[in-house]
Backbone as numpy.savetxt, mean C-alpha at the origin, in Angstrom:
# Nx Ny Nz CAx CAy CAz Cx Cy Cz
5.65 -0.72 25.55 4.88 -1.03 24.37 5.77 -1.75 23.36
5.41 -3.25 22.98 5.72 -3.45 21.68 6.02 -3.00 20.04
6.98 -2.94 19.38 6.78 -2.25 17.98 7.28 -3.29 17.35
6.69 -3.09 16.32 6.92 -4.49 15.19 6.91 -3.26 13.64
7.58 -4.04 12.63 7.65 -3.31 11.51 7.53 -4.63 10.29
6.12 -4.21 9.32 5.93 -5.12 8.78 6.14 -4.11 7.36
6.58 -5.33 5.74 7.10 -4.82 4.63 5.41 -5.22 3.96
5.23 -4.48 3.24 3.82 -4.29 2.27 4.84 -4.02 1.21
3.96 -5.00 -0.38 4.16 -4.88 -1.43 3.73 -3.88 -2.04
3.81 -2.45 -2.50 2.63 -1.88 -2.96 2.82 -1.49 -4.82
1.69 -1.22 -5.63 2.12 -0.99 -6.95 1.33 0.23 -7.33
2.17 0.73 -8.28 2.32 2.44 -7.89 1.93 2.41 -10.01
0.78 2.79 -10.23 0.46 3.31 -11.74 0.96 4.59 -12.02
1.29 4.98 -13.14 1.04 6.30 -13.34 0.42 6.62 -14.20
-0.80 7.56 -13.45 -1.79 8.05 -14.16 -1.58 9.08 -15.29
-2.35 8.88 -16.49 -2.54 9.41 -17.83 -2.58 11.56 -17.42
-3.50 11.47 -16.67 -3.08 12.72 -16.04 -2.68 13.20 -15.52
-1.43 13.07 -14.71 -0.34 13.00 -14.43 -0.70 12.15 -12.68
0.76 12.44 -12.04 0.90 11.75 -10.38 0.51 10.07 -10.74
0.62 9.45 -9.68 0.34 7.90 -9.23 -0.64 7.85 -8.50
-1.14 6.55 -9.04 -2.31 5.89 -7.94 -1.60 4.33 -7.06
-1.42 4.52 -6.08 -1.08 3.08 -5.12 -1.68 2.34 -4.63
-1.73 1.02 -4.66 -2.70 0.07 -4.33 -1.62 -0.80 -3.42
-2.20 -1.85 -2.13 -1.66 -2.77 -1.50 -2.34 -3.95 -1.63
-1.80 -5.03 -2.69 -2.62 -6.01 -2.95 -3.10 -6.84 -1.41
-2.07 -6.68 -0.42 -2.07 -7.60 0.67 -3.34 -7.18 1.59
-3.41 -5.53 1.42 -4.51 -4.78 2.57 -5.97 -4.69 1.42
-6.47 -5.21 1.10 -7.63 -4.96 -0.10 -8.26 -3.36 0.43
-8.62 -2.67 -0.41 -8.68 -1.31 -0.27 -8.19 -0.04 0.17
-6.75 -0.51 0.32 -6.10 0.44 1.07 -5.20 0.65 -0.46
-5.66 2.22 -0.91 -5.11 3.24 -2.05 -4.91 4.58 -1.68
-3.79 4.64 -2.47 -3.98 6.48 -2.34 -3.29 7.12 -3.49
-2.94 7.96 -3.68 -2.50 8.99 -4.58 -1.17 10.29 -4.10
-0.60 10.34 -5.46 0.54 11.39 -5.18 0.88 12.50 -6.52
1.38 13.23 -6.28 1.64 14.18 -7.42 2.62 13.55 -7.99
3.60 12.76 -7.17 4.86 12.24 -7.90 5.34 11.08 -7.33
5.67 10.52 -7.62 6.27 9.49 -6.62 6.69 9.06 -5.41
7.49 10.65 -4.83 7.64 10.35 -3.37 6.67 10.95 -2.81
5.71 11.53 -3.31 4.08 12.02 -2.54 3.42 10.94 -2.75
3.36 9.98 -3.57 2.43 9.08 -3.56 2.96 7.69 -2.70
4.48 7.57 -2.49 5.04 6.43 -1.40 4.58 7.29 0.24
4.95 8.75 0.13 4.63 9.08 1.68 2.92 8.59 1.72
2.05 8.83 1.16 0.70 8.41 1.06 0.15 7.22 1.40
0.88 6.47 1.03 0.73 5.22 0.65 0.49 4.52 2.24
2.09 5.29 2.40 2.73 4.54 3.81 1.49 5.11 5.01
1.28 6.55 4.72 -0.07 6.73 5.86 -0.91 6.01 6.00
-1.74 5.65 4.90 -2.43 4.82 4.25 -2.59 3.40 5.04
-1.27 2.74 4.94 -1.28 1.78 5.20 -1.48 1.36 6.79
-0.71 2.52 7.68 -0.90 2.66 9.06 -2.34 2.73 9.52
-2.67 3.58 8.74 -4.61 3.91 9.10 -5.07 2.71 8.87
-4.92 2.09 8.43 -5.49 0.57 7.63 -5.62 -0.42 8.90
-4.06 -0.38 9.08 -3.40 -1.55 10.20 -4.30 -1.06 12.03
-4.23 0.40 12.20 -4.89 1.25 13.22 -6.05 -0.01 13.16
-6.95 0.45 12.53 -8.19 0.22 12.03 -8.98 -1.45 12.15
-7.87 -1.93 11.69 -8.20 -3.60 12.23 -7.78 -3.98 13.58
-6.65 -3.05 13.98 -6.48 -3.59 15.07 -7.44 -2.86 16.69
-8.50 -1.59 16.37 -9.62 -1.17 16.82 -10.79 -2.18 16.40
-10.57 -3.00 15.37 -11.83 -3.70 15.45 -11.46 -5.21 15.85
-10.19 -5.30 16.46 -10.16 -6.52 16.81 -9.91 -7.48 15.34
-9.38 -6.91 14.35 -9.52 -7.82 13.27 -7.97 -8.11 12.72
-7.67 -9.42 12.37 -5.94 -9.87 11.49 -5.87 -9.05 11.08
-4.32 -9.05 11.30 -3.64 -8.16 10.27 -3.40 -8.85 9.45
-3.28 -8.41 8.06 -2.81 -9.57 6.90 -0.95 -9.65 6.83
-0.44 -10.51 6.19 0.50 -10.41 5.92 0.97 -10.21 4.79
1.91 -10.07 4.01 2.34 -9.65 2.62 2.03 -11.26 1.94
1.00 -11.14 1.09 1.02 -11.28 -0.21 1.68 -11.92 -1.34
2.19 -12.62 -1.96 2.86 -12.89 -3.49 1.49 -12.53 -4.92
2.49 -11.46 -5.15 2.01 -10.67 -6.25 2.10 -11.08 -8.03
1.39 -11.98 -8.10 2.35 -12.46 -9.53 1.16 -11.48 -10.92
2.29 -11.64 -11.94 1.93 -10.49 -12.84 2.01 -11.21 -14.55
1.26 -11.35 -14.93 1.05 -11.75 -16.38 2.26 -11.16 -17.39
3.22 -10.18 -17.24 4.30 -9.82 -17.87 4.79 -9.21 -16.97
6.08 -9.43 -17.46 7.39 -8.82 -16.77 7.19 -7.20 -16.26
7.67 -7.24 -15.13 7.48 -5.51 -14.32 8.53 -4.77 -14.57
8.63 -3.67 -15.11 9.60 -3.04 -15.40 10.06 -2.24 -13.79
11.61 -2.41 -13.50 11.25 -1.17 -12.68 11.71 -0.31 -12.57
């Protein structure tokens, strides 16, 4: 079996009530959530596998990463 390892951009809010919400601009609807940061990157990363699973059961592209541009500077 082939393995390939692809890099996703992802951007990680933090919510007003506490934990993060993660979004992958490159996968459109693929989000998730964490109590903290490294719960919301392990998430993310499931997330993103189920995603990739998922197109590749329906026979559909995988996307590739994205350029993310941002109206002000990203702190990080």
């Amino acid at each position: 079996m082939k393995y390939s390892r692809m890099r996703y951009t992802v951007l990680m809010n933090k919510n007003d009530e506490g934990g993060y919400t993660v979004t992958v601009p490159s996968l459109p609807g693929c989000i998730s959530e964490g109590a903290d940061w490294d719960e919301a990157l392990k998430n993310i990363e499931d997330a993103i596998a189920g995603y990739i699973e998922t197109l590749k059961i329906l026979k559909k592209p995988v996307p590739v990463e994205v350029e993310v541009k941002f109206k002000t500077p990203v702190v990080a």
